[in-house]
C-alpha positions in Angstrom: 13.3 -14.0 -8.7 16.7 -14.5 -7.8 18.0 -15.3 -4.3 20.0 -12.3 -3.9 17.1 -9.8 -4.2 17.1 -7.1 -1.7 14.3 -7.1 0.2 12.3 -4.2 1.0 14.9 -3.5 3.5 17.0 -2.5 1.1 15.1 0.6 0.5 13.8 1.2 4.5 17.1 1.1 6.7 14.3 1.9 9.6 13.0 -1.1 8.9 13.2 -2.6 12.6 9.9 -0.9 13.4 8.1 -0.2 16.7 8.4 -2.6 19.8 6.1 -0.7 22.1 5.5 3.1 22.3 5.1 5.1 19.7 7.9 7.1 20.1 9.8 3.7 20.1 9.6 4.0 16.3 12.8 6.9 16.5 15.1 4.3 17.7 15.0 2.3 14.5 14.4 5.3 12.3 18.0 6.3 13.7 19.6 2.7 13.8 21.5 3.6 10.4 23.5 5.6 11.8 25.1 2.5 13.2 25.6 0.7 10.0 29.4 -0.1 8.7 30.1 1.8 5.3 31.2 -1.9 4.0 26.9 -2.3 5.2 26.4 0.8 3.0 28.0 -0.4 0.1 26.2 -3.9 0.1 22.8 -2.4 0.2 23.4 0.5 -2.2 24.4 -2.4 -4.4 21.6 -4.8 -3.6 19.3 -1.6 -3.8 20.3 -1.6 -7.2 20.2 -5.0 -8.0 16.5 -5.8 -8.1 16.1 -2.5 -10.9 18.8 -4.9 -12.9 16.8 -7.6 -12.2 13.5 -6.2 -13.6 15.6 -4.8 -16.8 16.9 -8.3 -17.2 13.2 -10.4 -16.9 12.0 -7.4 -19.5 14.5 -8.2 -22.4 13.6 -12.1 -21.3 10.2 -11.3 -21.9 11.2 -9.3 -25.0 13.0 -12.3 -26.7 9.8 -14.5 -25.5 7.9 -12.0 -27.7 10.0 -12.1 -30.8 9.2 -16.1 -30.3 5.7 -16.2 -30.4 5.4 -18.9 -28.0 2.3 -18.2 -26.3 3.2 -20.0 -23.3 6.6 -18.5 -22.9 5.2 -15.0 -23.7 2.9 -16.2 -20.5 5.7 -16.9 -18.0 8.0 -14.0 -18.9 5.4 -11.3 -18.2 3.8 -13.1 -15.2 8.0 -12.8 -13.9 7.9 -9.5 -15.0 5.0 -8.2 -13.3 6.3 -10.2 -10.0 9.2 -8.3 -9.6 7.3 -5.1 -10.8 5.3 -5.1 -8.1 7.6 -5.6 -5.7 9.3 -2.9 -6.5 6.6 -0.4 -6.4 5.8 -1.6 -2.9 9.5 -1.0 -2.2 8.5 3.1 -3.4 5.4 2.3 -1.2 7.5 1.6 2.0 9.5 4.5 1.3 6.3 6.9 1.2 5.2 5.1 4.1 2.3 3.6 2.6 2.7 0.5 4.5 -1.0 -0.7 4.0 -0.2 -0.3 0.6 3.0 -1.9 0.0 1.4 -5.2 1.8 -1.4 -4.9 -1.0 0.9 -4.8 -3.8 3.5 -8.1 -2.0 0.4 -9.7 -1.9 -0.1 -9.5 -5.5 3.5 -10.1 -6.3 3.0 -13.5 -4.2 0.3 -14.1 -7.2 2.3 -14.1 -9.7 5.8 -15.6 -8.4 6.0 -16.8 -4.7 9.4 -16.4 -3.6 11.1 -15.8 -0.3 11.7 -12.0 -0.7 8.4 -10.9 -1.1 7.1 -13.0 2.4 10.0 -11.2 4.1 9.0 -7.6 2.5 5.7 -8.3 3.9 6.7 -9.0 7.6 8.8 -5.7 7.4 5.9 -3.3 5.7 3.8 -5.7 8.8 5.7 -4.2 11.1 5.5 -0.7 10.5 1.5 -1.1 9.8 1.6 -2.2 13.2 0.0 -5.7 12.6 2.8 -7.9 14.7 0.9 -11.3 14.1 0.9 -11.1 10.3 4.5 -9.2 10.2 4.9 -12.7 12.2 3.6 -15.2 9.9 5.7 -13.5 7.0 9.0 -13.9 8.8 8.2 -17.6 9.6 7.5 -18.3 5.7 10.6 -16.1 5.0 12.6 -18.3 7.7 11.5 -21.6 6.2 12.0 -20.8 3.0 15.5 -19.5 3.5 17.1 -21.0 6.4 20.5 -19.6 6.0 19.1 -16.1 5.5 20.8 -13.5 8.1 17.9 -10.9 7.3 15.1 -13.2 7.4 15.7 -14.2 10.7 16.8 -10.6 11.8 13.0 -9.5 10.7 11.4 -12.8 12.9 12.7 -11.8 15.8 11.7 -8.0 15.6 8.8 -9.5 14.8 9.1 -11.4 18.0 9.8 -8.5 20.1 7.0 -6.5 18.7 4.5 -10.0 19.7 6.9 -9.6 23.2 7.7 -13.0 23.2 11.2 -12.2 24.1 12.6 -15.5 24.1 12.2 -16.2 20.7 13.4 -13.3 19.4 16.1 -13.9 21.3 16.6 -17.1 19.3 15.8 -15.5 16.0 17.9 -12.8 16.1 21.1 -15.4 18.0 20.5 -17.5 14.8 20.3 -14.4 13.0 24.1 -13.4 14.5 25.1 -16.6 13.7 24.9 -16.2 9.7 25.6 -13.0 9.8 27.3 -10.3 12.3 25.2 -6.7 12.1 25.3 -4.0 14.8 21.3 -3.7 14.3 20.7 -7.2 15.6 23.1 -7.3 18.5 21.2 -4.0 19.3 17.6 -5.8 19.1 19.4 -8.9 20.8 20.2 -6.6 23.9 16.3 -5.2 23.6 15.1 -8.6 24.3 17.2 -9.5 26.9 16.1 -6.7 28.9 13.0 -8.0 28.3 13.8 -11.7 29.5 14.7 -9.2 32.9 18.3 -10.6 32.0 20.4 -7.3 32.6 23.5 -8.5 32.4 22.6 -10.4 29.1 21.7 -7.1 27.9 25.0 -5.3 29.3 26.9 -7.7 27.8 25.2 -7.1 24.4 25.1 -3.7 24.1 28.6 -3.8 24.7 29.7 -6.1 21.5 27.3 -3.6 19.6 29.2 -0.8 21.0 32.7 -2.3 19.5 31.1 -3.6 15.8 29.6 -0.3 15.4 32.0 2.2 17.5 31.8 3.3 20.6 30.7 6.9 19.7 28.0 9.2 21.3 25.2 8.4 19.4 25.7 4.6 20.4 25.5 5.3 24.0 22.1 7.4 23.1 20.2 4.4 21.9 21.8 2.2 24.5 20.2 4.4 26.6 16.8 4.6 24.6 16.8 0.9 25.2 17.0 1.3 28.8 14.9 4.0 29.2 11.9 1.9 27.4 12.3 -0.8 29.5 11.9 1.4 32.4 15.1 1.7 33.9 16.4 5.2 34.2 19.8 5.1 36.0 21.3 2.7 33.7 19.4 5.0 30.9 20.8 8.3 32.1 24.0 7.0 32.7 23.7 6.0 28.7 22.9 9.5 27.7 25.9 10.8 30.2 28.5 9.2 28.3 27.2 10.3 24.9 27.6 14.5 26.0 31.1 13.0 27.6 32.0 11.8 23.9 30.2 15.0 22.2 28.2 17.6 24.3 26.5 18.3 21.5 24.8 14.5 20.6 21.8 15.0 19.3 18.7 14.1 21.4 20.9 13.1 24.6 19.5 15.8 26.5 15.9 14.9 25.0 15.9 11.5 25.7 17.1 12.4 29.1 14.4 14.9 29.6 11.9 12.2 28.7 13.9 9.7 31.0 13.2 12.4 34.0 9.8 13.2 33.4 8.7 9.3 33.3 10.4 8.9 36.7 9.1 12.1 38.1 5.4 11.0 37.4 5.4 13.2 34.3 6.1 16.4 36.5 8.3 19.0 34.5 11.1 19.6 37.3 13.7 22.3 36.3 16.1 19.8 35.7 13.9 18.2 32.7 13.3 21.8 31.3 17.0 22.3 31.9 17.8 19.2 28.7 15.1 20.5 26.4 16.5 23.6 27.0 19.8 22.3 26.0 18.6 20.3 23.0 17.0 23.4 21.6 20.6 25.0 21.5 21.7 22.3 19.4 18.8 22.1 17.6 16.8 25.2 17.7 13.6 23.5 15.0 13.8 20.2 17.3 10.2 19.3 17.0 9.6 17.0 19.8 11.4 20.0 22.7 9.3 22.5 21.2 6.6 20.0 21.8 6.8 19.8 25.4 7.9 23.2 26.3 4.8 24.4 24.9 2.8 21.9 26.4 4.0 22.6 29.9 3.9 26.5 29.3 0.0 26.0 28.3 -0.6 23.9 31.1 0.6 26.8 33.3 -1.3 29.1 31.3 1.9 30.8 30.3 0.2 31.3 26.7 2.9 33.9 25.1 5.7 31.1 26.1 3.9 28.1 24.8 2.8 29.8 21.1 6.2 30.6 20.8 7.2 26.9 21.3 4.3 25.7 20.0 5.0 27.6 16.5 8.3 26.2 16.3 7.1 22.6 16.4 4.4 23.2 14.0 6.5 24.6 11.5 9.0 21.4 12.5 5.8 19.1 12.1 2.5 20.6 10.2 0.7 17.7 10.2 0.1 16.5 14.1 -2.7 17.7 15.0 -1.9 18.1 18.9 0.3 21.1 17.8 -2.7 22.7 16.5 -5.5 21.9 19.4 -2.7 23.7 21.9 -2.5 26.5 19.8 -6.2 26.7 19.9 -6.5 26.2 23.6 -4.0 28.8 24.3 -6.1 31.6 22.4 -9.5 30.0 23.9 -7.5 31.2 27.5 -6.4 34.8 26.6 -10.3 34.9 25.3 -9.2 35.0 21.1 -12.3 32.8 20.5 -11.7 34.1 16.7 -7.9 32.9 16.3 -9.1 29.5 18.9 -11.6 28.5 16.3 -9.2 28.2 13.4 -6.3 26.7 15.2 -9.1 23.9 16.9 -10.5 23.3 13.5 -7.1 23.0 11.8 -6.9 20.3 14.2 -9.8 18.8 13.5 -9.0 18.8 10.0 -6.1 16.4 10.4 -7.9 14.0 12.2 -9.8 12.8 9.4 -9.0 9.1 8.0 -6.8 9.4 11.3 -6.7 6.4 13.9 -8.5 8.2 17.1 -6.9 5.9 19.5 -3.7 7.3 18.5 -4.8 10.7 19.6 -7.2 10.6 22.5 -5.9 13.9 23.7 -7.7 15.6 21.0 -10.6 15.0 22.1 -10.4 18.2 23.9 -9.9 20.1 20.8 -13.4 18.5 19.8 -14.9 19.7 23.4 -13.6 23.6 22.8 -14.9 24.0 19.2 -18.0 22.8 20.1 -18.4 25.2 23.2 -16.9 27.9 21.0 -19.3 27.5 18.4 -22.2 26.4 20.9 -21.2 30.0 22.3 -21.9 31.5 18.7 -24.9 30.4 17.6 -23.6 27.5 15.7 -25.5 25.2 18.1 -26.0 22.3 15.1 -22.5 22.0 14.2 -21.2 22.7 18.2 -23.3 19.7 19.1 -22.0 17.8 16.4 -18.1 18.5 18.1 -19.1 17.7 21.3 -20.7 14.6 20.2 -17.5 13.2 19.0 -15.7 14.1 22.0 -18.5 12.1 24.0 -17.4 9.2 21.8 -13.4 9.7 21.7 -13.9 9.8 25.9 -15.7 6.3 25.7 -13.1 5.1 23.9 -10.5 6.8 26.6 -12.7 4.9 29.3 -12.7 1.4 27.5 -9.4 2.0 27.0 -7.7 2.9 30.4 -9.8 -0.3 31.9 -7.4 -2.6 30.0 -4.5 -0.8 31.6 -3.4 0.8 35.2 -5.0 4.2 36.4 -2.9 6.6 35.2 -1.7 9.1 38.0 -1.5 12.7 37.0 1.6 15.0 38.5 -0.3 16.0 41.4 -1.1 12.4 42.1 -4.8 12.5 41.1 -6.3 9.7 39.4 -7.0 11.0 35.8 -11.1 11.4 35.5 -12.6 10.2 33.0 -15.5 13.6 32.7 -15.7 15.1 29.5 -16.4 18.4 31.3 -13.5 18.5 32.6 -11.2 17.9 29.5 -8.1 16.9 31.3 -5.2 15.2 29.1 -2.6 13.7 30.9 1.2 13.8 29.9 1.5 9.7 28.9 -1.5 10.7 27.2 0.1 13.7 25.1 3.1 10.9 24.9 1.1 8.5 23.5 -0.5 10.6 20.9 2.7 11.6 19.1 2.0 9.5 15.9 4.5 8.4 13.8 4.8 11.3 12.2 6.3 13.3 14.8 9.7 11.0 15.0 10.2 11.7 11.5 11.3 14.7 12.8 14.2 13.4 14.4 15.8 11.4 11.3 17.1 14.5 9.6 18.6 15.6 12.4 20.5 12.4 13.7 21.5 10.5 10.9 24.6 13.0 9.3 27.1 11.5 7.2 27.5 7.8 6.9 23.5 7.5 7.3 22.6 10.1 4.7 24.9 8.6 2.4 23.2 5.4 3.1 19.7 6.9 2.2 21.0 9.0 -0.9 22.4 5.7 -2.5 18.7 3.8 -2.2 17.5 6.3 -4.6 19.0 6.4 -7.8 16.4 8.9 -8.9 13.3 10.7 -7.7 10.3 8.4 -6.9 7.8 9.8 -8.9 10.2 8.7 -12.0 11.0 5.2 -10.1 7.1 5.4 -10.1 6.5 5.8 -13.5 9.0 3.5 -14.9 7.6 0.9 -13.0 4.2 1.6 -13.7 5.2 1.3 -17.6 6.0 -1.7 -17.0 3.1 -3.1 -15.5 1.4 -1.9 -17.9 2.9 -3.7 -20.8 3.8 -6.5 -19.0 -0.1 -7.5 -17.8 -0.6 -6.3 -21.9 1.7 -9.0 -23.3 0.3 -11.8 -20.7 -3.8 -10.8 -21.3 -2.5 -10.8 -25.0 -1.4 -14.2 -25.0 -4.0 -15.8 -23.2 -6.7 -14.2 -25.5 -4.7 -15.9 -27.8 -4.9 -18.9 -26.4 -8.7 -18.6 -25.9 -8.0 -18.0 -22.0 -10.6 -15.0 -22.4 -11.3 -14.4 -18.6 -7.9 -14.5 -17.7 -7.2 -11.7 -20.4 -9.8 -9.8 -19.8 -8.7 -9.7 -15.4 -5.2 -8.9 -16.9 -5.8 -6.2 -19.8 -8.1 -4.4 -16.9 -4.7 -4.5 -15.0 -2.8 -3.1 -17.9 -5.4 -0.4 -18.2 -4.6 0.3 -13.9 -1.3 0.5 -14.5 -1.0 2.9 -17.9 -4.0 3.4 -19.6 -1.8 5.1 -22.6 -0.4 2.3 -23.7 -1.4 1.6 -27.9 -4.3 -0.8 -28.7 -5.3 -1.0 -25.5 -8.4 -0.1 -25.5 -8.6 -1.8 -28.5 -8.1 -5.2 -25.9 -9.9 -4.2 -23.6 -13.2 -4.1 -25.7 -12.3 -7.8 -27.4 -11.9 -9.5 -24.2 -15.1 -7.7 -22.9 -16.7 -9.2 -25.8 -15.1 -12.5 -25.1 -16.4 -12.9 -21.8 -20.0 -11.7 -22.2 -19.9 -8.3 -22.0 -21.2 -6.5 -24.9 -22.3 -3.2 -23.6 -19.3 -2.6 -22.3 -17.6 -3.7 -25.4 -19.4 -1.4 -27.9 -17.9 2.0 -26.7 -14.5 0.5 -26.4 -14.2 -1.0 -30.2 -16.5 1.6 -31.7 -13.4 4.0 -30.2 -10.9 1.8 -31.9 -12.9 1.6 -35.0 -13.1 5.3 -35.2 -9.8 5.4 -34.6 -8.7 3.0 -37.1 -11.6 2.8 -39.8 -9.3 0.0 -41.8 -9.4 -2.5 -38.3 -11.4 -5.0 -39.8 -11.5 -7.5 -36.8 -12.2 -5.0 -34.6 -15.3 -3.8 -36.8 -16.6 -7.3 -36.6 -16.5 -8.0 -33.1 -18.2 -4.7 -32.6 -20.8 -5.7 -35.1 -21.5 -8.9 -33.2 -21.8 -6.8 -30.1 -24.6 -4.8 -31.8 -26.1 -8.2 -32.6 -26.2 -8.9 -29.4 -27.7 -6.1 -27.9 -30.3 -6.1 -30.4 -29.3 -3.0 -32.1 -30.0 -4.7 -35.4 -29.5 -1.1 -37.5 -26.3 -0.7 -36.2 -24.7 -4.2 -36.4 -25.8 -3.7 -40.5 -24.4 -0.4 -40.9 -21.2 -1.7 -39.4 -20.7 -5.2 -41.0 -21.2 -3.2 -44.6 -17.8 -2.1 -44.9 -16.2 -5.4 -44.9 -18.9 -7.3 -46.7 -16.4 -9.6 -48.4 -15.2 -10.7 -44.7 -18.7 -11.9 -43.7 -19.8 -13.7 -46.5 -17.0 -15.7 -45.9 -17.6 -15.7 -41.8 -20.6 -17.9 -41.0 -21.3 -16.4 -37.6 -20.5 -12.8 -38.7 -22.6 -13.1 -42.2 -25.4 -14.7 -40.6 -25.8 -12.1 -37.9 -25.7 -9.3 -41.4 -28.2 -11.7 -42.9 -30.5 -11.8 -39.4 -29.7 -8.0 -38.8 -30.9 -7.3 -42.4 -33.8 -9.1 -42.1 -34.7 -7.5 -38.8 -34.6 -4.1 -40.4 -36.9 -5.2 -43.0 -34.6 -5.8 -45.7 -35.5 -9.3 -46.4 -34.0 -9.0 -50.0 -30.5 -7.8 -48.8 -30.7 -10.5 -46.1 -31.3 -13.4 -48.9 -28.3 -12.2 -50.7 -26.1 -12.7 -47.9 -27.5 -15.8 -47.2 -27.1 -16.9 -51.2 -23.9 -15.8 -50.8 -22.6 -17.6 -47.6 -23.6 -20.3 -49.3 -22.1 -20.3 -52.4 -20.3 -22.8 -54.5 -17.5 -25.1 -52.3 -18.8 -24.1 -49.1 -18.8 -26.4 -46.4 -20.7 -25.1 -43.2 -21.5 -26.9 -40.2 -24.7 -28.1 -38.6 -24.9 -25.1 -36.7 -24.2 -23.2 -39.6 -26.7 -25.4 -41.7 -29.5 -25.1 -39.1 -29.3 -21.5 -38.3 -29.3 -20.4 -42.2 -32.4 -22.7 -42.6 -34.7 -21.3 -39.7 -33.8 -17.7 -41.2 -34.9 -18.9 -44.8 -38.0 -19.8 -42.6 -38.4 -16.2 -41.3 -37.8 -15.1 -45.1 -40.8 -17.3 -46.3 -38.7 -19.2 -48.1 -39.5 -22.5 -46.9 -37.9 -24.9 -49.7 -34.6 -23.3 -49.5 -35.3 -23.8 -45.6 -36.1 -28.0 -46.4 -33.1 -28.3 -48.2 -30.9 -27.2 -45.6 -32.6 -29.0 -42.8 -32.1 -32.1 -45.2 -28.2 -31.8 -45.6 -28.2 -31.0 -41.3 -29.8 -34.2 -41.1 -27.1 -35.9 -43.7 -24.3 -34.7 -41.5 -26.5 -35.8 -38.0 -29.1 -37.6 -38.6 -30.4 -37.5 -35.3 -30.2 -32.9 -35.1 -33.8 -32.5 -33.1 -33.9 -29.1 -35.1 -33.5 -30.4 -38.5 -36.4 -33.5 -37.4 -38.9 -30.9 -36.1 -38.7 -28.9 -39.0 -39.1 -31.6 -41.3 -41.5 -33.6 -38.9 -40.1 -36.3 -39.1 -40.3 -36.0 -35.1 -42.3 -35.3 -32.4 -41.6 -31.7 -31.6 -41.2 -30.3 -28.3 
């Protein structure tokens, strides 16, 4: 793979990933919007270049083809499939599939372990939320490329995400060093603030301010930066200067909302509703303003004001579920127990395969179905809701004993009662997954950034998909194929199963896939698969007699027979598959059919080996032909004069 790959980076400019809360994840996902277009232009092109890359190891493995050299044929495809999958977990990353893209860089690392691939790991890490391993992968990345600015941009977000401040402030210094990048000074300043070293940080986010410009949207994550690490004046001031600059930045007034309401103790003043106000006149479908409007409107039971919010940010965000248990609890309070029950169940719905410590707050949604269809008769399935809100409120407990009691608006300490189904406003912060800042990226990233993301995709994914998939397909083929060839027959079978994963479609592979099952001891798997091919291609003669052996094997002595007839010319000049005719003949009681093979395999200028020899004579033996059988004892015996089989037969030993 060559040293200028792109790493999955390339197709992810939000690749810095979350450093603490959840909504933390927006500041990244917006971070393009800070790149140079000279940036731009290098990663459309390195985008590019992998796709190039692949096109260039398949004519490679093309040419290795034409050669017939096994072992080249073996390299080239094992390349081929490296930078395959690498590039599918680069469509992964895209999709957000994190879990997935780390499955398929680990099986890139099988085949060619390069650099790129650790580094594409520590990124799709980072965004599964798994800092130690995203960790490790930046190290090996690191070590492996010392002079890499990327690699040791990606160790120290890594860093930061591990908060161990210090060294990310090393990484990402040694990082600047190599190479000068607006989205490094940025996570530099980030981990001064963590050091506590203000001034550091000032200092920082000022150089990032003149690389990158010093336009609204700078200020904004200046002031996100501040604002995470608890410190709202300099955060506010931040978020000042961007409506100076533009009075229409978007997410200044958010972000100052949320600013507010974290030092207000969560309490919704007029001057927090006053921002989401104003960000809603900029962007009317703002998901996240919507959000907390409606929230505070249900929590005053103002249930006309929060649907209307609520609505909005559902049809901003469909898929977090919070939206949906509001909705519900709204028309639970105006006594619409009808319209309650499909909003909390809609709700429900998207919590399957869904982490529930990312959304403790629905637990309350769990509580109010369960009354609600408690209420109905439905006391099975009602129990069965409030069960899991039992659990999700143990979890809450365990949880909020590794942290601080959280204090509610009024001041209360937050109980911990199922009954009384309160959620707290960290807690609604907290459960916006990472879904819900998606919401944001459209909305903040115009021009240079969208021309950014439109150049990473030459084409649609699901064609990128396919292409790739292709392939895979034939490039596992063409490796299974040549270790089959070079008798490697577990190998090829592992790899033309991989082939099959990758496109099944692909001709005379199923074909393959019942030899090597053969090959490896798997006959009853094998017999469906070649009598397919056989059917297919009545004139396959090979694959007729390996599907004849696997009848042998299995025992279904009619079958193998029936099957070896066609090519009776092949087996009598095949010692293994004439003698299993002969011994399938024989077991279907044609004894005189089964002689004639056996005359025949050993006809004039034959020269079979002991095996051979041995095996023929103990089915003479089953024929009653026991002189025939003597003679060919005797010529085992002149080839091996010590063959225990050939002795016994003959007594001239003592027989086991």
């Amino acid at each position: 793979m060559s040293s200028d790959r792109s790493p999955m980076l390339s197709a992810t400019p939000d690749h810095l990933g979350k450093l603490g809360l959840i909504v933390r994840l927006i500041l990244f996902l917006l971070l393009v919007a800070l790149i140079s277009e000279s940036y731009a232009t290098q990663t459309s092109n390195a985008a590019r270049a992998p796709s190039n890359d692949l096109l260039r190891r398949v004519e490679a493995e093309m040419e290795a083809r034409a050669s017939g050299d096994l072992a080249a044929i073996g390299r080239a495809s094992s390349q081929v499939i490296a930078l395959a999958l690498a590039e599918l977990a680069n469509v992964r990353m895209s999709q957000k599939a994190y879990d997935e893209s780390i499955s398929l860089c680990r099986e890139s690392l099988d085949f060619e372990d390069v650099f790129e691939t650790h580094l594409e790991l520590a990124i799709a890490s980072l965004f599964a939320r798994r800092p130690s391993e995203a960790l490790a992968f930046a190290s090996t990345a690191t070590e492996r490329a010392p002079e890499n600015a990327t690699a040791w941009a990606i160790k120290g977000e890594a860093l930061l995400e591990n908060k161990d401040y210090g060294g990310a402030a090393a990484s990402l210094g040694r990082s600047l060093e190599l190479k000068k990048s607006a989205d490094s000074i940025y996570a530099l300043g980030i981990a001064y603030l963590g050091l506590g070293d203000q001034q550091k940080a000032a200092d920082t986010f000022s150089q990032m301010l003149v690389l990158a410009g010093d336009d609204a949207w700078s200020h904004v994550l200046v002031g996100r930066a501040y604002q995470d690490r608890k410190l709202p004046q300099e955060a506010e001031a931040e978020f000042s200067k961007a409506l100076q600059i533009n009075p229409r930045t978007p997410n200044a007034h958010y972000f100052w909302a949320l600013t507010l309401l974290q030092g207000n103790a969560w309490g919704p003043t007029p001057e927090v509703r006053q921002h989401l106000f104003q960000e809603l006149e900029i962007n009317p479908h703002h998901f996240l303003a919507n959000y907390w409007l409606g929230y505070f409107a249900s929590k005053d039971r103002n249930y006309s004001e929060s649907d209307r919010y609520l609505r909005l940010a559902a049809a901003a965000n469909p898929s977090q579920p919070e939206v949906w248990m509001f909705l519900g609890l709204n028309a639970q309070g105006r006594g619409a127990n009808g319209s309650a029950e499909a909003y909390l169940r809609k709700a429900a719905k998207l919590m399957e395969n869904r982490d529930p410590k990312e959304h403790f707050a629905i637990r309350r949604a769990y509580f109010a179905l369960g009354r609600i269809l408690i209420s109905s008769g439905r006391e099975k399935e009602g129990q069965g809701f409030l069960q899991k809100a039992r659990e999700l409120e143990l979890q809450v407990m365990a949880e909020s004993q590794k942290k601080p009691t959280v204090i509610d608006a009024k001041g209360e300490a937050g109980t911990s009662e199922v009954a009384k189904t309160e959620i707290h406003e960290t807690e609604v912060l907290d459960n916006l997954s990472a879904t819900s800042g998606q919401a944001l990226i459209g909305e903040n990233t115009p021009g240079l950034a969208q021309r950014v993301l439109s150049k990473l995709r030459q084409f649609p994914a699901s064609d990128t998909e396919n292409h790739l998939r292709a392939i895979l397909g034939s490039a596992f083929n063409d490796l299974a194929t040549s270790e089959a060839l070079q008798k490697k027959y577990a190998l090829a079978d592992t790899h033309y199963r991989e082939a099959e994963r990758w496109d099944s479609r692909i001709p005379g592979l199923q074909r393959n896939l019942g030899l090597s099952a053969f090959f490896v001891g798997k006959q009853a798997e094998a017999i469906p698969l070649l009598t397919k091919a056989v059917m297919e291609q009545p004139g396959d003669s090979h694959a007729r007699a390996v599907l004849a052996l696997a009848y042998f094997a299995t025992q279904d002595f009619a079958r193998a027979a029936q099957t070896i007839a066609p090519i009776a010319d092949r087996a009598v000049q095949d010692p293994q598959l004439g003698y299993a005719w002969a011994k399938s003949l024989a077991e279907t009681r044609n004894k005189r059919a089964a002689a004639n093979v056996l005359q025949r395999l050993d006809g004039p200028g034959t020269n079979l080996a002991i095996e051979n020899l041995v095996q023929f004579a103990k089915l003479w033996q089953e024929l009653g032909e026991s002189a025939r059988a003597a003679q060919l004892f005797r010529r085992a015996l002149v080839l091996d004069p010590a063959n225990a089989d050939a002795n016994c037969a003959l007594h001239l030993a003592e027989c086991p």
